[in-house]
ZAMAR-681261 format. One record per residue: residue number from 0; residue in three letters; x, y, z of N, C-alpha, C in turn. Coordinates in pm, whole numbers, always signed. Layout:
<recs>
   seq   type      nc1      nc2      nc3     cac1     cac2     cac3      cc1      cc2      cc3
   NUM    ALA        X        Y        Z        X        Y        Z        X        Y        Z
...
</recs>
This chain:
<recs>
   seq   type      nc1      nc2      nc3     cac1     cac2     cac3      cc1      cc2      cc3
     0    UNK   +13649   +10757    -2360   +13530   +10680    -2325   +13489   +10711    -2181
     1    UNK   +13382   +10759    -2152   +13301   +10776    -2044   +13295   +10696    -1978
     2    UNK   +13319   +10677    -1797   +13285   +10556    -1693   +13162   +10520    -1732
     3    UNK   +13150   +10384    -1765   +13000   +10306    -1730   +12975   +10307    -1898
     4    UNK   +13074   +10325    -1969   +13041   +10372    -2132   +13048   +10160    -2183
     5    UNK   +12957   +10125    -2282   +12969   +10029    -2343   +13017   +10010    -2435
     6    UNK   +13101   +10186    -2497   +13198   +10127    -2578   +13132   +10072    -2755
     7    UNK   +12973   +10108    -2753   +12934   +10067    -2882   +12844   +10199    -2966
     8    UNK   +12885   +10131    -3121   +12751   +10259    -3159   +12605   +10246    -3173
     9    UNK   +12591   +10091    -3094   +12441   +10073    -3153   +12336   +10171    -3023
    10    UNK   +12245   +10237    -3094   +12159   +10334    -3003   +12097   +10269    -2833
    11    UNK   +12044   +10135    -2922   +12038   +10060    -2764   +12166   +10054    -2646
    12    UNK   +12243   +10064    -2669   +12356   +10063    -2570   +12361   +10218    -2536
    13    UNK   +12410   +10293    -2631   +12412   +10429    -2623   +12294   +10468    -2493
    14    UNK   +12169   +10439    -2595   +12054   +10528    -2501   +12042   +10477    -2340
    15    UNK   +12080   +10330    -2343   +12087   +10225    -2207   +12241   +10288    -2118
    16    UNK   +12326   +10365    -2161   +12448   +10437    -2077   +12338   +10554    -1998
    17    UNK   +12282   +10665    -2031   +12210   +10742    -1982   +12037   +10673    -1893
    18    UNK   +12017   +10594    -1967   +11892   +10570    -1921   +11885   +10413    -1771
    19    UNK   +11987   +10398    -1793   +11993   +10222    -1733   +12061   +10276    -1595
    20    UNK   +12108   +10359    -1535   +12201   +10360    -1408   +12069   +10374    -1394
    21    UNK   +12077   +10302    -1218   +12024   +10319    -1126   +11892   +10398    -1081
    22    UNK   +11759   +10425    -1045   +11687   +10474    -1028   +11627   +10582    -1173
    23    UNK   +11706   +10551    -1237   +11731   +10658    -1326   +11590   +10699    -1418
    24    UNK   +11519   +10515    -1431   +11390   +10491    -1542   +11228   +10521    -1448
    25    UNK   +11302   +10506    -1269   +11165   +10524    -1210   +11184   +10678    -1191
    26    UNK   +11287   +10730    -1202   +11271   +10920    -1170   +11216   +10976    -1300
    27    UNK   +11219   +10883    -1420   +11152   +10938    -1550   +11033   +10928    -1516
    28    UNK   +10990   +10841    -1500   +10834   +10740    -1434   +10777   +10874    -1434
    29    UNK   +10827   +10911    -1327   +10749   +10996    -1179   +10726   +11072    -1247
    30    UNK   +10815   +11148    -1333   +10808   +11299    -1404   +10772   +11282    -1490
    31    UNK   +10751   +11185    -1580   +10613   +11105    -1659   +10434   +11168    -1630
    32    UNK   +10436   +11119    -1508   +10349   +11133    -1402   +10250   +11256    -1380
    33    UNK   +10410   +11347    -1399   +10358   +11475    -1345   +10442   +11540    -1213
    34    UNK   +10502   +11538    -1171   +10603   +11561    -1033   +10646   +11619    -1130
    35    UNK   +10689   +11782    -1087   +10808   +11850    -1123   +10893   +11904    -1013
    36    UNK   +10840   +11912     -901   +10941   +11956     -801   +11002   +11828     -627
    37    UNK   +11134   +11897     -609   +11217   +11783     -527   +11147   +11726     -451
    38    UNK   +11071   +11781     -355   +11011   +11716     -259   +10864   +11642     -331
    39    UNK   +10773   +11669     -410   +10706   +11520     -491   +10793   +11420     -546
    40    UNK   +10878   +11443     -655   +10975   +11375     -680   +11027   +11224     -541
    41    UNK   +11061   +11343     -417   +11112   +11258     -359   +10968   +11168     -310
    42    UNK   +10864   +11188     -295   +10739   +11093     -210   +10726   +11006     -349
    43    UNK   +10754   +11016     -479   +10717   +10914     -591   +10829   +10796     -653
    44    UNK   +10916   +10836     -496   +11054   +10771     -503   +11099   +10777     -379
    45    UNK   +11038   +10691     -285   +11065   +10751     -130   +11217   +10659     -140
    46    UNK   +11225   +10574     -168   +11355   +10467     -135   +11476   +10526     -175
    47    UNK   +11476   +10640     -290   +11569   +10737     -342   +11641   +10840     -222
    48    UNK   +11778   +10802     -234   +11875   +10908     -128   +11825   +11046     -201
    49    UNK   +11778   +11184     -136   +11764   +11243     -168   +11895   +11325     -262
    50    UNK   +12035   +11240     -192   +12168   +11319     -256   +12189   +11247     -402
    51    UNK   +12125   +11080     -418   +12126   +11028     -554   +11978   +11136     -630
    52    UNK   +11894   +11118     -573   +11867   +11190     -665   +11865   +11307     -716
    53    UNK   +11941   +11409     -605   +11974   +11533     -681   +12091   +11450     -760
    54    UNK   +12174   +11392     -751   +12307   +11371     -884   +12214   +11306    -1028
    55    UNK   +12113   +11221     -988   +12027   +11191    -1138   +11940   +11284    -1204
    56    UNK   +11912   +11403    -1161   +11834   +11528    -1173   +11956   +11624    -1274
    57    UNK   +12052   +11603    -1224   +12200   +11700    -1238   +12250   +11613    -1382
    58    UNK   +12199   +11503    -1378   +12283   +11361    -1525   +12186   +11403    -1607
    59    UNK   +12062   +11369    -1601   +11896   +11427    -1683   +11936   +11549    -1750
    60    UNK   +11980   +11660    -1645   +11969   +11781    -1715   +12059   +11809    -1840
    61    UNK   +12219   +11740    -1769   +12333   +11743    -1856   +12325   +11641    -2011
    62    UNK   +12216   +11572    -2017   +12177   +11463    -2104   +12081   +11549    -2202
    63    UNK   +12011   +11681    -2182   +11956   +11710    -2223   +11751   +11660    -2221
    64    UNK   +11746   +11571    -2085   +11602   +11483    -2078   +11548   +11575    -1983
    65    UNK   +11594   +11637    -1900   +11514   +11741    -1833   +11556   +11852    -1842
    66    UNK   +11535   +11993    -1780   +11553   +12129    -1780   +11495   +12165    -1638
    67    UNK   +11559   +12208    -1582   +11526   +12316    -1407   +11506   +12500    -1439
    68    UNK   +11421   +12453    -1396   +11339   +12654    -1372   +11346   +12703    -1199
    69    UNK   +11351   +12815    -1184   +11370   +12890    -1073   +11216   +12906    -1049
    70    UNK   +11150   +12851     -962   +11026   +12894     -885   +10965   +13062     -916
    71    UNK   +10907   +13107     -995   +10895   +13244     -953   +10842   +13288     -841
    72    UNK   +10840   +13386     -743   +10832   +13401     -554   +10806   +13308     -458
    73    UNK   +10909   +13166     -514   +10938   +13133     -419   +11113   +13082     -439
    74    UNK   +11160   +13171     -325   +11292   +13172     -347   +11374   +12991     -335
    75    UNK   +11441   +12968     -396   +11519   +12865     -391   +11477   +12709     -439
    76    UNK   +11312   +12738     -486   +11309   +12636     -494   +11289   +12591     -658
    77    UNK   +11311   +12506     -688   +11320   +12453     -864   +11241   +12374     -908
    78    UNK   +11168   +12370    -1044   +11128   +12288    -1083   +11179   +12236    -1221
    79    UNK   +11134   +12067    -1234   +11235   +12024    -1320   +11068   +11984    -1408
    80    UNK   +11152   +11998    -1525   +11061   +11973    -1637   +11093   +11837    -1785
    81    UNK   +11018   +11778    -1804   +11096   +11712    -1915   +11125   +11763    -2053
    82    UNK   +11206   +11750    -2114   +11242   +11837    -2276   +11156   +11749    -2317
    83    UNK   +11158   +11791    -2473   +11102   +11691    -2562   +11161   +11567    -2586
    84    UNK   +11307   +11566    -2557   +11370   +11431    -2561   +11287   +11351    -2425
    85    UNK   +11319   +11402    -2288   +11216   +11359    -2218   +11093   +11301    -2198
    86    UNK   +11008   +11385    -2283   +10833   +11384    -2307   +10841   +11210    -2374
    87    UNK   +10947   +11218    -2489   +11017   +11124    -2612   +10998   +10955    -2534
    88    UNK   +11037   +10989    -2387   +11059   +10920    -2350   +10877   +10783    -2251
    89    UNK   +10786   +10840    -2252   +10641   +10847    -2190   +10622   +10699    -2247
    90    UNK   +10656   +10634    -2420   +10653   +10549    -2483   +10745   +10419    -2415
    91    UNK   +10877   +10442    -2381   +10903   +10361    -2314   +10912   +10349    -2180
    92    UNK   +10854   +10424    -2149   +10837   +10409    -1942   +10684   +10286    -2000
    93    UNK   +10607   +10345    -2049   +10502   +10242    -2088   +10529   +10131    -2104
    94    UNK   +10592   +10099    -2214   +10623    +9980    -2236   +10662    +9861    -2147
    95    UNK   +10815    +9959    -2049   +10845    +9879    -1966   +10731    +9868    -1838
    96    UNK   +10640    +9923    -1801   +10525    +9893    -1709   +10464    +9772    -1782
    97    UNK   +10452    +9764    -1871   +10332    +9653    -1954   +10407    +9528    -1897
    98    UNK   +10524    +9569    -1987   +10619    +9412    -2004   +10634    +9368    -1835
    99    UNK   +10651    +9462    -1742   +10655    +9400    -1609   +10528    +9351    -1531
   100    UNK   +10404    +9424    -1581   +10268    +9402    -1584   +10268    +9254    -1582
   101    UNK   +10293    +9224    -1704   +10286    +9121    -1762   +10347    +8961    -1719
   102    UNK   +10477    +9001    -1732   +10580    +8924    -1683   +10646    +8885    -1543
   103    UNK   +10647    +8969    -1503   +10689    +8957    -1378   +10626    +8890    -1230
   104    UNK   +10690    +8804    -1180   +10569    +8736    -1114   +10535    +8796    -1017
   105    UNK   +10335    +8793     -966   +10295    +8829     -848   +10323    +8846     -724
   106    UNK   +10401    +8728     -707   +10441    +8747     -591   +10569    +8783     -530
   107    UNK   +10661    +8820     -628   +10767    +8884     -617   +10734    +9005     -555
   108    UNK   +10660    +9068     -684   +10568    +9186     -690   +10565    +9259     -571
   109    UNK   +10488    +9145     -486   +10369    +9173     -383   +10444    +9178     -262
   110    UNK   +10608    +9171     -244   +10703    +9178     -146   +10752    +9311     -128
   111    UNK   +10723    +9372     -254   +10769    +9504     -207   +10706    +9624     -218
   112    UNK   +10601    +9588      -72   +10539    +9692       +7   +10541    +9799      +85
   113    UNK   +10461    +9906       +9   +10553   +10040      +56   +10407   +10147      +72
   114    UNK   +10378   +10158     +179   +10236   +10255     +209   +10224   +10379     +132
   115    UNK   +10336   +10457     +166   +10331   +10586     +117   +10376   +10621      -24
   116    UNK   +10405   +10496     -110   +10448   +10494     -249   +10299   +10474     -298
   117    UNK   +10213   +10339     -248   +10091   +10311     -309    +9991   +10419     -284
   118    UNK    +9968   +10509     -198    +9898   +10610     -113    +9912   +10759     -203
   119    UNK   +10060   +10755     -254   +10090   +10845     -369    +9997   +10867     -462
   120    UNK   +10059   +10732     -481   +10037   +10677     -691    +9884   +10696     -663
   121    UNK    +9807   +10606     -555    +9650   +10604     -591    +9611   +10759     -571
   122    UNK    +9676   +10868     -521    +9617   +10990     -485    +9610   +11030     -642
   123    UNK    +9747   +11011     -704    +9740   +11137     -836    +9692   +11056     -994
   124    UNK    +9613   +10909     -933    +9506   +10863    -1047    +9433   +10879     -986
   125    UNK    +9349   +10893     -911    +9182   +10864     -818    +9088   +10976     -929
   126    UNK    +9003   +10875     -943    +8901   +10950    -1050    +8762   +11041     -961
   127    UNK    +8770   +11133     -975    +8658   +11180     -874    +8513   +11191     -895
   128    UNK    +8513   +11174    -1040    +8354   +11172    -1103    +8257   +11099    -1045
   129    UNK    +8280   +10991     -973    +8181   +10910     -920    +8125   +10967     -711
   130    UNK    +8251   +11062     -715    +8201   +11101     -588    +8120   +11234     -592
   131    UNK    +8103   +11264     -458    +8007   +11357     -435    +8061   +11494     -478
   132    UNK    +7953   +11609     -526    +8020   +11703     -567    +8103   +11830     -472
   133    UNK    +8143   +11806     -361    +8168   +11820     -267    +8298   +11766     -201
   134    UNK    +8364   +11856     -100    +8497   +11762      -62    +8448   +11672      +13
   135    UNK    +8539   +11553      -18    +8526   +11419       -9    +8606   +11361      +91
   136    UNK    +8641   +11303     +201    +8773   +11230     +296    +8754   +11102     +333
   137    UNK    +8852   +11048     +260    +8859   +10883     +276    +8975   +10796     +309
   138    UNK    +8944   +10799     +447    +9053   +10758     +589    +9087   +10594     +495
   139    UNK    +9235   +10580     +475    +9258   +10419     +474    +9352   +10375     +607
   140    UNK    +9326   +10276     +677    +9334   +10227     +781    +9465   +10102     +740
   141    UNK    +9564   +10071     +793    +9664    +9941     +739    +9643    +9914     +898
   142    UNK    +9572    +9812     +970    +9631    +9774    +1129    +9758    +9721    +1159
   143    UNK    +9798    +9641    +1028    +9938    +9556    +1077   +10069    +9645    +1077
   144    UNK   +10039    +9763    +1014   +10163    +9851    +1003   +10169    +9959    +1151
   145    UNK   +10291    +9973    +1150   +10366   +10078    +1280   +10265   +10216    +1216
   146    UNK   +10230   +10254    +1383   +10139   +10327    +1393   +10155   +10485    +1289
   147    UNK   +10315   +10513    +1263   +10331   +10630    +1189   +10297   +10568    +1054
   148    UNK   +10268   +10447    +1016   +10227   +10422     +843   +10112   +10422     +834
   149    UNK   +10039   +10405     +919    +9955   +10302     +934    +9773   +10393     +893
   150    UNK    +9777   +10499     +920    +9636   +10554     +892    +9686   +10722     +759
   151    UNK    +9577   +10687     +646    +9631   +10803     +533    +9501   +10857     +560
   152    UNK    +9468   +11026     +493    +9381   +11052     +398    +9416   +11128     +313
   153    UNK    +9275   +11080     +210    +9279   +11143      +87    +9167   +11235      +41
   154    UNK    +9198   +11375      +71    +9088   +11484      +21    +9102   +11518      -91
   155    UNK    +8930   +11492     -128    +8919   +11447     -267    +8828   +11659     -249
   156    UNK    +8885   +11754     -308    +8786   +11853     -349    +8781   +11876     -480
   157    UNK    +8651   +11906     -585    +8620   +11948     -678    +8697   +12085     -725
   158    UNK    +8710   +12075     -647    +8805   +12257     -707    +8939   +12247     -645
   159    UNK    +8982   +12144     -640    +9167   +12196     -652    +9200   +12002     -634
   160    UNK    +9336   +12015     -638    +9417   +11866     -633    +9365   +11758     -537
   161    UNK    +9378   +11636     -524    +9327   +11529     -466    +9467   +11558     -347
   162    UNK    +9443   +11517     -252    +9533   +11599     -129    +9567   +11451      -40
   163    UNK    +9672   +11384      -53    +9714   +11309      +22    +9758   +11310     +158
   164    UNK    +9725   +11271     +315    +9750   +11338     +416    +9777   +11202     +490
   165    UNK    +9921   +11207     +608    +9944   +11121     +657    +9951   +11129     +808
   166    UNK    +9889   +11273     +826    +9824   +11328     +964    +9683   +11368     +945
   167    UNK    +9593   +11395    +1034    +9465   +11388    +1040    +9451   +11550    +1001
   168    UNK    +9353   +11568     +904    +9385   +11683     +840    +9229   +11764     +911
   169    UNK    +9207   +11690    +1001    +9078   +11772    +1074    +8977   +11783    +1001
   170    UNK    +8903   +11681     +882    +8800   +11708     +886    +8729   +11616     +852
   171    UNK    +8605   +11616     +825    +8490   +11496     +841    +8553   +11380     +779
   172    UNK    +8513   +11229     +848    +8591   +11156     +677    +8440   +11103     +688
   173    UNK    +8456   +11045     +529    +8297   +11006     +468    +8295   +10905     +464
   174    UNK    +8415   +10811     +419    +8461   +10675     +457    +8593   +10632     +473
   175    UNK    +8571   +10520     +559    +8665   +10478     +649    +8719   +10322     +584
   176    UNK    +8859   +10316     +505    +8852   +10167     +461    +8976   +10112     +537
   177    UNK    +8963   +10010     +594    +9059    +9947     +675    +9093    +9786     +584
   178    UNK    +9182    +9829     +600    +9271    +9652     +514    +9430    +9636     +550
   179    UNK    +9443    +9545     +466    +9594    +9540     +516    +9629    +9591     +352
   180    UNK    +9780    +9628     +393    +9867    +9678     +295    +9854    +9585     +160
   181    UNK    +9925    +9451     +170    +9938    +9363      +52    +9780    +9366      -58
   182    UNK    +9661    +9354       +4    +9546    +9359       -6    +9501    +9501     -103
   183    UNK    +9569    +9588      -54    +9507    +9732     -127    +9639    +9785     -248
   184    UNK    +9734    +9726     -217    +9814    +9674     -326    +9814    +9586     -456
   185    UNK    +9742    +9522     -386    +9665    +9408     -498    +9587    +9421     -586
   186    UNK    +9493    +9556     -512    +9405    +9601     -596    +9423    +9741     -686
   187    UNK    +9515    +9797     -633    +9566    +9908     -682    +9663    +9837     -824
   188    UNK    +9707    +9723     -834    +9782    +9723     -944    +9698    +9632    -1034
   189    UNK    +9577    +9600    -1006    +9488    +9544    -1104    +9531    +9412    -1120
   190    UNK    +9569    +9345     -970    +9596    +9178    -1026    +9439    +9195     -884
   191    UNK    +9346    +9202     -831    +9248    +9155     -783    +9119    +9291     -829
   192    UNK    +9003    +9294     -731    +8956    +9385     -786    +8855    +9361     -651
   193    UNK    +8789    +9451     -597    +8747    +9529     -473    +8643    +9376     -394
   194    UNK    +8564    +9365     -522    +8427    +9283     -463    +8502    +9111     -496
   195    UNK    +8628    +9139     -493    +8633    +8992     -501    +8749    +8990     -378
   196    UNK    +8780    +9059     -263    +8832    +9064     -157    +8759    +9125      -51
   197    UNK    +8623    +9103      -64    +8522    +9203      +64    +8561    +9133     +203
   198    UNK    +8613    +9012     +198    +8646    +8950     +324    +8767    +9008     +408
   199    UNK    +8796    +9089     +273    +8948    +9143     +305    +8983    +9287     +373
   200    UNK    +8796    +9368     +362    +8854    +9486     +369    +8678    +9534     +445
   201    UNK    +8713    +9621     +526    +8578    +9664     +594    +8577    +9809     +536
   202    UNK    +8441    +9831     +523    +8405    +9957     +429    +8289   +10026     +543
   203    UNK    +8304   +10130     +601    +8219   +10217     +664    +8214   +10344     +638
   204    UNK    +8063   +10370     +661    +8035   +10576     +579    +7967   +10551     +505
   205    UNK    +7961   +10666     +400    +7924   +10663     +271    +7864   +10552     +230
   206    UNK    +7719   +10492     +161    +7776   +10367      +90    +7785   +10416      -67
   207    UNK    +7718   +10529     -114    +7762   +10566     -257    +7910   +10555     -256
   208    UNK    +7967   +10567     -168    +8124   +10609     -207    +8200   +10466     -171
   209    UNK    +8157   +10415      -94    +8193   +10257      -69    +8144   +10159     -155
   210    UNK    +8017   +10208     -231    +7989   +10095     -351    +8058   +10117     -497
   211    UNK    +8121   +10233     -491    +8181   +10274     -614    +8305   +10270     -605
   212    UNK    +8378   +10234     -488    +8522   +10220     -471    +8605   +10148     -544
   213    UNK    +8564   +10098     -641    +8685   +10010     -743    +8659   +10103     -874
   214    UNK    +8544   +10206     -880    +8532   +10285    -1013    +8629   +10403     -983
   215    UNK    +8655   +10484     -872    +8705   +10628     -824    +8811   +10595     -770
   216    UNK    +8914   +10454     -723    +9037   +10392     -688    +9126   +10467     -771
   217    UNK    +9250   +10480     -726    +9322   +10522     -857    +9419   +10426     -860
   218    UNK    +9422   +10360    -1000    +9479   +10251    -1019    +9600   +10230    -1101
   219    UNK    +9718   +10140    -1063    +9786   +10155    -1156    +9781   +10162    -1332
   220    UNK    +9825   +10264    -1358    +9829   +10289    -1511    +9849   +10184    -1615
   221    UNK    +9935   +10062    -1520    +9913    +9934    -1617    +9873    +9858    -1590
   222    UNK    +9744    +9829    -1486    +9677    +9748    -1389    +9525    +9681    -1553
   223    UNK    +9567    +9746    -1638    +9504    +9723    -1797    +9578    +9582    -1871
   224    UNK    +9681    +9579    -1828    +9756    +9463    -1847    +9717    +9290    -1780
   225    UNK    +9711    +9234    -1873    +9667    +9092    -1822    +9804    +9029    -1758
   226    UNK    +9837    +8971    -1635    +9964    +8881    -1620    +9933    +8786    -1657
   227    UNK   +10041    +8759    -1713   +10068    +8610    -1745   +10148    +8453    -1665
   228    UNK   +10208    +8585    -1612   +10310    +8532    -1480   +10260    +8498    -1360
   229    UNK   +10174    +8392    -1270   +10149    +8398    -1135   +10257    +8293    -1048
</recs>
């Protein structure tokens, strides 16, 4: 019997030995997501020891839920992919988002605030259809946070990835949104929604792009979920 083994044949226990340690269901998350290599991985899991999660990368593979490829010209570096047992898995990362959607109370929630986790997540949903056809830069401002958290952007171009930046990437921004953390959290996980916190948040630039900011937000994936829990 395997350390950490429950010792039963029912599949729920079984599948809960591989799937239940530690970080194990948010590193599926991520690669859910779309992250296949260490360093995204690590920004979609900043709280993750980079040495735990190479050992849960190394359990995944040996489990048969992921597979690692060699970079072609670029030496050393790997990307991890999900198998089909993996992919298998998209149904219950869902689920458990709903059920915590759902259940879990707000304000628990709302304690564990993290800039460059929410700054992520909203970069690799942000819908760009409503902006200009053109690259786009939209400075978010946190004042209450230490000055290294505290100012992101996000270049939005039509022809390649939405570009998350936590240094000033030198170029025009179109709008400028300043709020506090808890606030753009709030709205990012779909328990508030833009025009019902305007007291909360100053919007300058653009106003096409400032009046459409709760349509082109990128929002949590289960922010579709009603709570029930406040």
């Amino acid at each position: 019997m395997t350390l950490g083994s429950y010792g039963q044949f029912c599949p729920v226990a079984m599948a809960a030995e591989t799937l239940c340690t530690r970080w194990t269901m948010v590193l599926v998350r991520e690669m859910i997501a779309g992250s296949t290599r260490f360093n995204d991985l690590r920004r979609g899991v900043p709280r993750m020891s980079p040495t735990l999660l190479s050992q849960r990368l190394k359990e995944l593979e040996a489990a048969g839920i992921v597979t690692r490829t060699p970079v072609a010209d670029e030496p050393g570096v790997q990307e991890y992919r999900l198998t089909e047992a993996g992919r298998d898995l998209e149904s219950v990362v869902k689920a458990f988002g709903l059920w915590g959607q759902k259940w879990i109370e707000t304000q628990a929630t709302l304690k564990n605030l993290d800039p460059s986790l929410l700054m992520w997540d909203m970069r690799r949903n942000l819908d760009p259809s409503p902006m200009p056809d053109h690259r786009t830069v939209v400075k978010f401002d946190y004042p209450e946070l230490a000055v290294a958290k505290r100012s992101w952007w996000l270049v939005v171009d039509p022809t390649a990835e939405v570009d998350l930046c936590s240094a000033d990437p030198g170029y025009e921004v179109d709008l400028w949104v300043t709020t506090d953390l808890r606030t753009m959290t709030a709205i990012w996980m779909g328990l508030t929604q833009v025009k019902d916190v305007r007291d909360k948040i100053r919007l300058d630039g653009d106003p096409l792009i400032a009046r459409t900011m709760q349509t082109w937000l990128g929002l949590s994936p289960f922010s579709v979920q009603a709570k029930l829990v406040h």
